[in-house]
C-alpha positions in Angstrom: -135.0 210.7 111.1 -132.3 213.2 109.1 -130.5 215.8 111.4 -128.6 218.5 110.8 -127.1 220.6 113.1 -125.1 224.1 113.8 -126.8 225.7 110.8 -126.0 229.6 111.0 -128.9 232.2 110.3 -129.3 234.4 108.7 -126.5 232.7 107.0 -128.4 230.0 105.9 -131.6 229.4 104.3 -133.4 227.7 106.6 -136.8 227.3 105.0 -135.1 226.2 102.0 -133.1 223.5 103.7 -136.4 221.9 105.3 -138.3 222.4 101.6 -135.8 220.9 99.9 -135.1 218.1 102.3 -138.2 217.2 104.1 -140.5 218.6 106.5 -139.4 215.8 109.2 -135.9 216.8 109.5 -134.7 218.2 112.5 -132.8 220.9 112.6 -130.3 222.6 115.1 -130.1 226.5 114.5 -127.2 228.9 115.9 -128.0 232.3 114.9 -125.2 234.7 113.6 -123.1 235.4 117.0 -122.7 239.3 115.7 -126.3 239.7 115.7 -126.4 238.7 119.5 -123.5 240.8 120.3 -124.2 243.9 118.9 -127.7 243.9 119.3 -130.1 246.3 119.0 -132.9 243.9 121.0 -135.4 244.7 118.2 -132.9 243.2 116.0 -132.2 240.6 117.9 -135.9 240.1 118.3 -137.0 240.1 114.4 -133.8 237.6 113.8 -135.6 234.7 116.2 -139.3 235.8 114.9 -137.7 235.6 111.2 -135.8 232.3 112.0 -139.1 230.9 114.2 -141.8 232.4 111.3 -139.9 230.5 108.5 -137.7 227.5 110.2 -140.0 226.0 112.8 -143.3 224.7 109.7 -142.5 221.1 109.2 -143.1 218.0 111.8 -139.5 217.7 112.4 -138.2 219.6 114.9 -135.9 222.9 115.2 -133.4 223.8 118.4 -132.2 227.2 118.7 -128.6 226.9 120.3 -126.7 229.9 121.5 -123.5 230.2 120.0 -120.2 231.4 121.3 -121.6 234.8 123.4 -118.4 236.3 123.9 -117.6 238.1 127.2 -119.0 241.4 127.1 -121.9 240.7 125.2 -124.6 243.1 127.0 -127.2 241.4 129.4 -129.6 243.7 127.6 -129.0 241.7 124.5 -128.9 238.4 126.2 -132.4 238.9 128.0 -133.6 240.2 124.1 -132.6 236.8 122.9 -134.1 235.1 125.8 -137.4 236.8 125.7 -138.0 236.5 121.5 -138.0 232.7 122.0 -140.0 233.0 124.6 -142.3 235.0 122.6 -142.0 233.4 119.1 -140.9 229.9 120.0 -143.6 227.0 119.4 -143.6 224.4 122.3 
């Protein structure tokens, strides 16, 4: 099975990486480490449910990784990122 891993979005297309190379791939997503640290949550929240809505159709899979969450990124923020996978993620 293809991999690719430590794709940034919203950097990255990532609907249009698994259309163009299969729905099987699996895919390793970091999302943009300014949209975690300066939030708002409900940013933070429609980035994963955008990411989860178009990333996560196909058989392959899709891992969310946190990237670098520099000290002093707000707990607030954290727990927003923590609770939109929760809420959006597919098990």
């Amino acid at each position: 099975m293809q991999r690719l891993d430590d794709l940034t979005f919203p950097l990255l297309d990532i609907a249009k990486i698994r259309r163009e190379l299969g729905g099987e791939i699996w895919i390793k997503v970091c999302i943009e480490d300014s949209i975690i640290q300066q939030g708002p949550p409900e940013r933070i929240r429609r980035t994963v449910k955008d990411l989860m809505e178009s990333g996560a159709k196909g058989r392959g899979r899709l891992a969310l990784t946190v990237g670098d969450m520099l000290p002093g990124t707000p707990l607030e923020y954290r727990l927003a990122l923590y609770e939109s996978v929760k809420e959006f993620g597919v098990y």
